[in-house]
C-alpha positions as CSV (number, residue, x, y, z in Angstrom):
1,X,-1.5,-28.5,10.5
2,X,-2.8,-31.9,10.8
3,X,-2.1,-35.7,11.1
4,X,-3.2,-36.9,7.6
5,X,-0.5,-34.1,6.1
6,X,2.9,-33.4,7.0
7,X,4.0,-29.8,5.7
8,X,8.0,-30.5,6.7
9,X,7.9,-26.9,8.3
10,X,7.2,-25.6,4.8
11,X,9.8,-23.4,3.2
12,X,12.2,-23.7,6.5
13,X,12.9,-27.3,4.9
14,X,13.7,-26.3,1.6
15,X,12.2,-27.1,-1.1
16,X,8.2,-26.8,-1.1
17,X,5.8,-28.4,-3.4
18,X,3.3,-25.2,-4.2
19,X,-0.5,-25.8,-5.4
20,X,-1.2,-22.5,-7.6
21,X,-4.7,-21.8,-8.3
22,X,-6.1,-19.5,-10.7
23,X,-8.9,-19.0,-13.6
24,X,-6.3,-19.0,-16.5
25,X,-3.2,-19.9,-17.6
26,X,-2.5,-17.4,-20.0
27,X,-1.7,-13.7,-19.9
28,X,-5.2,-12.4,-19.5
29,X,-4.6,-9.8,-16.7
30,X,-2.8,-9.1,-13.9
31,X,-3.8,-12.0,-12.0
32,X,-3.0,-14.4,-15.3
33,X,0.6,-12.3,-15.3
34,X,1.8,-12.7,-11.4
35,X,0.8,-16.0,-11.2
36,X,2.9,-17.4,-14.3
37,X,5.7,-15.0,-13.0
38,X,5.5,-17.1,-9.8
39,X,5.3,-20.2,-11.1
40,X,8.5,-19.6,-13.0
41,X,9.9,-17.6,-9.6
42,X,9.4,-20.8,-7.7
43,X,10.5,-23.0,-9.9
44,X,13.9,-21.2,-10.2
45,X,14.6,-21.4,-7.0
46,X,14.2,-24.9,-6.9
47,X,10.5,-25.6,-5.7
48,X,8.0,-27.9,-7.5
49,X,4.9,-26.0,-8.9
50,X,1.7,-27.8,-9.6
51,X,-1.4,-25.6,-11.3
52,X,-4.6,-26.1,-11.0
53,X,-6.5,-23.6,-13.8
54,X,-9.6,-23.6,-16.1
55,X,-9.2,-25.5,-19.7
56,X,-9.0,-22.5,-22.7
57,X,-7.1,-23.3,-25.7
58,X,-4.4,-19.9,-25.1
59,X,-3.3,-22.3,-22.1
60,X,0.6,-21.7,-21.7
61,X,2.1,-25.0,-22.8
62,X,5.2,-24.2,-20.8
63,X,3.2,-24.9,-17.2
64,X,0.3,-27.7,-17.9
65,X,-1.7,-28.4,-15.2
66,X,-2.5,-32.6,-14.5
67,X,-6.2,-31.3,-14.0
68,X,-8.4,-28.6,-15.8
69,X,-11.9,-27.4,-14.8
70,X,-13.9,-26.5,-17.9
71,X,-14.9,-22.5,-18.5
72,X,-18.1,-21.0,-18.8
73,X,-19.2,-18.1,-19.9
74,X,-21.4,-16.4,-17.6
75,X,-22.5,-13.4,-19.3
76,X,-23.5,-15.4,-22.2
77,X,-25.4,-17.7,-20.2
78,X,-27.5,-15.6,-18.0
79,X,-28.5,-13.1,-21.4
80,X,-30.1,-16.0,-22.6
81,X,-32.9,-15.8,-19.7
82,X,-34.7,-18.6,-17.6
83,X,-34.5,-19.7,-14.0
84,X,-32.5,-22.9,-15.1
85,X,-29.3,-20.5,-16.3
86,X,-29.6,-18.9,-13.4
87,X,-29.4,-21.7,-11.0
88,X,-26.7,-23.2,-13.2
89,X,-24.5,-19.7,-12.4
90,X,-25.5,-19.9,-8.7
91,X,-24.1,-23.7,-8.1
92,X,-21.0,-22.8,-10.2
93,X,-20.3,-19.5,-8.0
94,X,-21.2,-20.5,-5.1
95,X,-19.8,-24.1,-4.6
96,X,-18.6,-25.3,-7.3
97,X,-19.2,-29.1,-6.8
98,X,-17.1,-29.9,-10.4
99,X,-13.9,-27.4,-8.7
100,X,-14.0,-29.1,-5.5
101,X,-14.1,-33.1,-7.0
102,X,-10.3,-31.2,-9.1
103,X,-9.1,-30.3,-6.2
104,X,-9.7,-33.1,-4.1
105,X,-7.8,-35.6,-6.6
106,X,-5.0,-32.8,-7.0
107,X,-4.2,-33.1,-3.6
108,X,-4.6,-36.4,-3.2
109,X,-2.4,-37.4,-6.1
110,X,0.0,-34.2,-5.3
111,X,0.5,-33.7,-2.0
112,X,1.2,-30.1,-1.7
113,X,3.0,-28.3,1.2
114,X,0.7,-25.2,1.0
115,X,-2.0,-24.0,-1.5
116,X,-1.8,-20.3,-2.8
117,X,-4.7,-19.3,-4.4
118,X,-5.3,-16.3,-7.4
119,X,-8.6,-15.1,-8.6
120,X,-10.8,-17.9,-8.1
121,X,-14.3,-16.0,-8.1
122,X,-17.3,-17.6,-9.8
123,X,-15.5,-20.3,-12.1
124,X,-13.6,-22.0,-9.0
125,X,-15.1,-20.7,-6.2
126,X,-14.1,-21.0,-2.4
127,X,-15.3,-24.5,-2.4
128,X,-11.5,-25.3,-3.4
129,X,-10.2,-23.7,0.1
130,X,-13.2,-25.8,1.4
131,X,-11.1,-29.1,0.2
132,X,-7.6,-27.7,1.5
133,X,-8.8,-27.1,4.6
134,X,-10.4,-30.8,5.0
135,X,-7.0,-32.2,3.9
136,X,-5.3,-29.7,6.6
137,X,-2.9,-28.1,4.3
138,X,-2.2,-24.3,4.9
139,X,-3.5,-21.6,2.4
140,X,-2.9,-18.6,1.5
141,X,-4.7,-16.0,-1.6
142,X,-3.2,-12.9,-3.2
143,X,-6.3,-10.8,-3.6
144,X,-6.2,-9.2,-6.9
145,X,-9.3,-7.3,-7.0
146,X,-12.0,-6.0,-4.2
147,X,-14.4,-9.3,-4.9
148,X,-14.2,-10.6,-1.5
149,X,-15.3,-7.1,0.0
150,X,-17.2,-5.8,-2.9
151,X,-19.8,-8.3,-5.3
152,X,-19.0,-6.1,-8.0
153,X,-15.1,-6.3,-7.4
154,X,-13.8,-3.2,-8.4
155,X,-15.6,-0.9,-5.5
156,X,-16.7,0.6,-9.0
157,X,-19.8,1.1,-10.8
158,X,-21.9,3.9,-12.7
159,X,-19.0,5.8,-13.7
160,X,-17.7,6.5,-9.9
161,X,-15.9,5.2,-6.6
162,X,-18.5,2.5,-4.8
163,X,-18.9,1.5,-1.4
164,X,-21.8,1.3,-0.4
165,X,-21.7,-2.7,0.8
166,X,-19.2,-1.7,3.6
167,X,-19.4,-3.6,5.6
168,X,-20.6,-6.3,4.3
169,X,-24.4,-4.7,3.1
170,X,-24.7,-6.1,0.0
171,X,-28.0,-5.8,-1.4
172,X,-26.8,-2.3,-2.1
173,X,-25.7,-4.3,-4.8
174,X,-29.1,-5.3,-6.4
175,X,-30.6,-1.5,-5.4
176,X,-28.0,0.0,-8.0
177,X,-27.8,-3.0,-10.4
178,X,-24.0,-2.5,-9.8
179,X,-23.0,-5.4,-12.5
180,X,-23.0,-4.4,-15.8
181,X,-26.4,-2.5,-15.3
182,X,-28.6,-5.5,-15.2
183,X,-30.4,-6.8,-12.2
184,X,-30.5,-10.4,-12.7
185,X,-26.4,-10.5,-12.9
186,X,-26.3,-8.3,-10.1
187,X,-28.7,-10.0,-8.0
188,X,-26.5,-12.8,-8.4
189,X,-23.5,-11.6,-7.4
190,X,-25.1,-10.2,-4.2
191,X,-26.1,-14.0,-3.9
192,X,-22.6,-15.4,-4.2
193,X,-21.1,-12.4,-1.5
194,X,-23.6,-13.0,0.9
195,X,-23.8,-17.0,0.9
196,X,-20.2,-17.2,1.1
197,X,-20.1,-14.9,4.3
198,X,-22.9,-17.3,5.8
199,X,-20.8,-20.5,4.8
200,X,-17.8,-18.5,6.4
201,X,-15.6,-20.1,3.9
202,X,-13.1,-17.0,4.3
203,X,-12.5,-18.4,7.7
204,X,-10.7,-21.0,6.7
205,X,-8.0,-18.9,4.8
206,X,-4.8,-18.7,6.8
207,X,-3.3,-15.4,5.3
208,X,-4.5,-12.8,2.7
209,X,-1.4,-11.4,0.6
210,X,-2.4,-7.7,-0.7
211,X,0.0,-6.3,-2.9
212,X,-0.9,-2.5,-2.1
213,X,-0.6,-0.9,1.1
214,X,-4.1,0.7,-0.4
215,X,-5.6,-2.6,-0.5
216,X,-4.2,-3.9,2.8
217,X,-5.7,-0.6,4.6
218,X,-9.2,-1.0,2.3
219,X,-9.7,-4.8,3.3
220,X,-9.1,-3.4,7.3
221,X,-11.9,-0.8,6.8
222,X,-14.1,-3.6,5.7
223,X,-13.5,-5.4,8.9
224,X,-12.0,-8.0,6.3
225,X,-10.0,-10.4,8.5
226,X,-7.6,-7.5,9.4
227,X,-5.4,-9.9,11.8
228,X,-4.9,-12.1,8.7
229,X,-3.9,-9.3,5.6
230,X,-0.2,-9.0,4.9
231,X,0.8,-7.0,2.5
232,X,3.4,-8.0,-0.1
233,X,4.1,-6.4,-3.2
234,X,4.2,-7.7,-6.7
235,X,7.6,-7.8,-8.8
236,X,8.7,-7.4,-11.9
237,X,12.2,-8.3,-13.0
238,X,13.6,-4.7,-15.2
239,X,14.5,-4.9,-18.9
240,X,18.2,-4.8,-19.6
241,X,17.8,-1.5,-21.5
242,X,19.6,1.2,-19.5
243,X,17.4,3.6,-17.6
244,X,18.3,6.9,-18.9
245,X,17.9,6.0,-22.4
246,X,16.4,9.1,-24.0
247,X,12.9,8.6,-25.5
248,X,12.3,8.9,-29.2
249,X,11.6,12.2,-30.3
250,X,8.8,11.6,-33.2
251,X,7.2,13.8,-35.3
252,X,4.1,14.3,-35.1
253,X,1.4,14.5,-37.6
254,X,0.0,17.0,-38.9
255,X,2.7,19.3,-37.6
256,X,6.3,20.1,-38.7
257,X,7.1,20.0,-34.5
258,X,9.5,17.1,-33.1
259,X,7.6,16.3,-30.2
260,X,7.6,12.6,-27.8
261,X,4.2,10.6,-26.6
262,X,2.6,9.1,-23.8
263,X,1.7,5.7,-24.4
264,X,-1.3,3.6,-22.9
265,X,-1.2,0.1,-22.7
266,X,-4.3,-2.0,-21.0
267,X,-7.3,-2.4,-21.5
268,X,-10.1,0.2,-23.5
269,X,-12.8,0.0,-20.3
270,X,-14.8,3.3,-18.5
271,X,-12.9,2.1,-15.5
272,X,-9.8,2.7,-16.9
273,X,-10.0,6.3,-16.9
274,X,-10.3,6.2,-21.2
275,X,-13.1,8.9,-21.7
276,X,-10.9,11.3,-19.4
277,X,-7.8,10.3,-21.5
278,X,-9.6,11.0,-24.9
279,X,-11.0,14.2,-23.3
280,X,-7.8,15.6,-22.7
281,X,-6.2,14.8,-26.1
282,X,-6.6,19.0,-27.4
283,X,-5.0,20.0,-24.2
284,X,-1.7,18.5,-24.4
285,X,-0.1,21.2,-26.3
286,X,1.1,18.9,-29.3
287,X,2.0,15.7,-27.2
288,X,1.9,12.6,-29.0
289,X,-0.2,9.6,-27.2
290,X,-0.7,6.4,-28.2
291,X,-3.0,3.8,-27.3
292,X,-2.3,-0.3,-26.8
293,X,-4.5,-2.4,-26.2
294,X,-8.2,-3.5,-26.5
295,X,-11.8,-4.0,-25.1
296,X,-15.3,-2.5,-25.0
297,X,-14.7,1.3,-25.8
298,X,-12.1,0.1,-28.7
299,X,-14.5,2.4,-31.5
300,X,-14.4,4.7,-29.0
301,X,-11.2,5.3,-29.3
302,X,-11.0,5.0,-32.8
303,X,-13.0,7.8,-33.5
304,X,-10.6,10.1,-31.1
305,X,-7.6,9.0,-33.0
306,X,-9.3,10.0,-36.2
307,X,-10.2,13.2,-34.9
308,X,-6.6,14.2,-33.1
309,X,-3.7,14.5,-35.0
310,X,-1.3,13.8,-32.6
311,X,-3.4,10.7,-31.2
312,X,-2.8,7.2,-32.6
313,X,-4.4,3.9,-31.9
314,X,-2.0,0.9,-32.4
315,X,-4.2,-2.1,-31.2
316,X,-3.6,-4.5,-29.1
317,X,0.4,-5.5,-28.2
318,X,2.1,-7.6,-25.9
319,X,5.2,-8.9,-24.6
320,X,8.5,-7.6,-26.2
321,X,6.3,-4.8,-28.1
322,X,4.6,-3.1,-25.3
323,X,8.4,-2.4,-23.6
324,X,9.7,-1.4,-26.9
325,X,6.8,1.5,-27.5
326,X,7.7,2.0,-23.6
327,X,11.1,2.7,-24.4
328,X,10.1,5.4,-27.2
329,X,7.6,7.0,-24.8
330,X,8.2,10.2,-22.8
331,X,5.9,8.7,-19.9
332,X,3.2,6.3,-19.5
333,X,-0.3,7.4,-18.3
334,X,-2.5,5.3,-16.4
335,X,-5.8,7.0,-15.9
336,X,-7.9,5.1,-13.7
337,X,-10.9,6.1,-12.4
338,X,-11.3,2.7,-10.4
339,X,-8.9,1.8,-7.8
340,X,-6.3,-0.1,-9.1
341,X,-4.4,-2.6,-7.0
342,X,-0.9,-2.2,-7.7
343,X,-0.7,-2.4,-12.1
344,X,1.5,-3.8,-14.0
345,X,1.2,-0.6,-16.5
346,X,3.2,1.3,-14.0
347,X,5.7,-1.4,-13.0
348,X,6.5,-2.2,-16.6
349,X,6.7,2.1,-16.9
350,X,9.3,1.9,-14.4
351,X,11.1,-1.1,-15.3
352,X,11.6,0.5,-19.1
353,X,12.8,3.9,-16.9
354,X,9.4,5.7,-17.7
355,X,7.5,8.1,-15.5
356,X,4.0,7.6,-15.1
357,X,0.9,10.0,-14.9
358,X,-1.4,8.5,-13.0
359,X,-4.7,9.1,-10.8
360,X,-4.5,10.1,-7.4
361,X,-6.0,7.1,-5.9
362,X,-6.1,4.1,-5.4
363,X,-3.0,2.6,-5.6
364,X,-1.2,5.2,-7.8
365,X,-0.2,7.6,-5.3
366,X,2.1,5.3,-3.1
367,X,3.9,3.6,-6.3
368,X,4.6,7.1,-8.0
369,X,4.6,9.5,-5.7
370,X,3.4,12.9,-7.4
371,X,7.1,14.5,-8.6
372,X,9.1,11.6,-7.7
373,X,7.9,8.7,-10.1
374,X,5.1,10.6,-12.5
375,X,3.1,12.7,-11.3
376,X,-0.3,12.7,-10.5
377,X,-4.0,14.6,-11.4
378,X,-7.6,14.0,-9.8
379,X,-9.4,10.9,-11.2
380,X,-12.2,12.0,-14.3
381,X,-10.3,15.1,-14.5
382,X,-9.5,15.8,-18.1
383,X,-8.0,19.7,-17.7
384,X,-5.8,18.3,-14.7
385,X,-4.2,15.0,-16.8
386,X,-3.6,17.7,-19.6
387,X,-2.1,19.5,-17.1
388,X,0.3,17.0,-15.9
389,X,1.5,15.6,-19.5
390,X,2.3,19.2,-20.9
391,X,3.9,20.0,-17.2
392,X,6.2,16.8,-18.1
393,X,6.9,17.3,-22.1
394,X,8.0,20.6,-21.0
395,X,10.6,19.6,-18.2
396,X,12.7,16.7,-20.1
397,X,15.3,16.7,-17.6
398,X,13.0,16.0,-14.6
399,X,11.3,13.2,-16.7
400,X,14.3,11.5,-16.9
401,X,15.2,11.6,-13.3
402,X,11.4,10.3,-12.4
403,X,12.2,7.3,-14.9
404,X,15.6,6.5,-13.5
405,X,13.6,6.7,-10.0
406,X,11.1,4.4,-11.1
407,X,13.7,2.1,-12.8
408,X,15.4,1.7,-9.2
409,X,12.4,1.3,-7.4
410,X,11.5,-1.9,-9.5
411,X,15.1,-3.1,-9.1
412,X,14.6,-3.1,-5.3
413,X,11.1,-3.0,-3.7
414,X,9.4,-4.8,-6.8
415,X,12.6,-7.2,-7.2
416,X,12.0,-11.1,-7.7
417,X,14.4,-11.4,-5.0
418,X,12.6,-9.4,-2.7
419,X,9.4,-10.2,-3.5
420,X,10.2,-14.4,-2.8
421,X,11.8,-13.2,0.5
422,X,8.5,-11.8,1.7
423,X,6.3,-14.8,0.2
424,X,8.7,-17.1,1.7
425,X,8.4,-15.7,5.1
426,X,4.4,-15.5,4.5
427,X,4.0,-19.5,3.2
428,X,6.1,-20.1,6.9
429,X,3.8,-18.2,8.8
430,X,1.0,-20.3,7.7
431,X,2.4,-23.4,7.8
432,X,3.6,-22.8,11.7
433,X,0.1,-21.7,12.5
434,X,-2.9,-24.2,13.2
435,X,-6.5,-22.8,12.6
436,X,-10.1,-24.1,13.9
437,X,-12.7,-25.1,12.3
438,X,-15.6,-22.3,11.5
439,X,-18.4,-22.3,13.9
């Protein structure tokens, strides 16, 4: 890979020192949670992890990084107006000058034997694989959303499915002000997804890690470096709780019936499927649901819990409380109407021995399977996830047995063990293999 860098053959010598790169350092999402899980993966099995992340105060002490790029906040910054915020966004998104001057010193000082990069749209930007690829060591990104195909990054906007940029026609972008409704953030994210195809910065990226097959085959229709996309899935490493422990059987209220719930845990967005959940509540027969977490259409929800009985907000939770309301649940629901790439909410759901209802896209399908991990409804479809909760509450015995399914599936496919198999084999194949430079 280079005279001024020797990678030792990567992980075929052993031990590898591993550059991480992501926006935070805390558990703020799923990229936030697989990249601390890997740092902690690695380091268990003997590796040395260095981090490269933005300064924020929730920073997990545990894994502090030698050098931190300030945060900004965008959306703050461009609602105040003028030309001068917006160039200020541009420089940040598009090369970040202050990202690559961290990087350069990290691996100067570190010396890694391969960079893996997170989500490092707009605060980072691909100026840091810029650096990496000066200094000849090898790179690889797990793509955790649709931002390198998609200036929007969710292939989401106005309520519905997007893709209109495919291939890469992105001033569809600006046309439906795709970003939050507004054209001057929109503009600029069609900016940022069209300079960085001209720079060709992607070129330089040895392999692309998708953790759905979904994602893999989505990146492909794009024309998206398809010789390049592996696919290897996230893990989670299961409770110790057993997986046919029976959910609780609470009352609920309002009513002298001893009925379970379905718990939702993420975050309150229109992406996430929450109107269609609240919309189904007087459907479900008498099933309990509660609803973790927090976000934009938190009042929203609320309101719906005030109006149904059997509903119940419980605010946000993390950690130790979201698997103990997991345990107490008859199923999880993740009702998406954005494609999700491979969720935590249904790993954790299986790892607790929960079925999940879920969407049928997107990802969903091939980690549930409809009837043998949850089962599934079509996405914005109120009547039909109604449909699928009372069609569980009403068959305990098959719930169980999609739990215990689920549970098993995370022991094996989405096991730490197998999961740094497949990474292993991924950081070797792009140590071994020497790219150009972009034209």
């Amino acid at each position: 890979m280079g005279t001024d860098h020797d990678t030792c053959g990567a992980s075929r010598c052993g031990r590898m020192k591993v550059l991480l790169v992501n926006r935070y350092l805390y558990r703020r999402g799923g990229d936030a949670t697989y990249t601390l899980s890997l740092a902690r993966l690695l380091q268990e099995r003997g590796h040395r992890v260095v981090c490269f992340w933005l300064d924020a105060p929730e920073n997990d002490p545990g894994l502090n990084a030698p050098l931190l790029l300030e945060s900004i906040d965008f959306p703050a910054l461009l609602e105040r107006g003028g030309i001068g915020a917006a160039i200020h966004v541009l420089r940040r998104t598009i090369y970040s000058r202050e990202a690559a001057a961290c990087m350069t010193e990290l691996l100067d000082r570190e010396r890694p034997d391969i960079v893996h990069l997170q989500n490092i749209h707009h605060h980072l930007s691909p100026s840091v694989i810029a650096v990496a690829r000066k200094r000849a060591v090898p790179v690889v990104w797990t793509l955790h959303d649709f931002s390198v195909i998609c200036p929007n990054g969710s292939l989401f906007a106005h309520g519905r499915v997007c893709e209109e940029c495919r291939p890469a026609r992105f001033h569809r972008m600006v046309v439906n002000r795709c970003k939050r409704g507004s054209l001057p953030a929109s503009a600029i994210a069609a900016l940022e997804s069209t300079a960085h195809r001209i720079m060709r910065v992607f070129d330089l990226v040895d392999l692309y890690i998708a953790p759905s097959g979904f994602m893999a085959d989505k990146l492909r229709e794009f024309a998206f470096y398809p010789e390049r996309v592996v696919h290897v899935d996230h893990f989670l490493a299961p409770t110790h709780e057993a997986a046919d422990t029976p959910p609780s059987s609470l009352p609920s209220r309002g009513t002298q019936d001893r009925v379970g719930y379905v718990l939702y845990a993420g975050r309150l967005l229109e992406d996430k499927g929450i109107q269609t959940l609240l919309a189904s509540i007087p459907d479900w027969g008498g099933v309990g649901l509660k609803i973790a977490g927090d976000g934009p259409m938190r009042e929203a929800v609320i309101d719906a819990c005030r109006r149904h009985p059997c509903a119940q907000y419980v605010g946000k939770v993390e950690g130790g409380e979201v698997q103990r309301l997991l345990r107490g649940a008859l199923a999880a629901v993740v009702p998406s109407l954005c494609y999700e790439n491979q969720p935590y909410a249904v790993l954790e759901a299986f790892a607790a021995g929960r079925p999940v209802v879920g969407s049928s896209h997107g990802s969903l399908p091939e980690m549930i399977g409809d009837r043998k991990r949850g089962l599934m409804f079509r996405p914005g479809d109120p009547e039909d996830l109604a449909r699928a909760v009372r069609h569980l509450a009403g068959d305990p015995a098959a719930a169980s047995e999609m739990g215990r399914a689920g549970r098993l599936l995370v022991e094996t496919r989405f096991s730490p063990q197998s999961h740094y198999e497949r990474l292993m084999s991924v950081y070797d194949r792009a140590s071994g293999r020497k790219i150009t430079d972009a034209a």
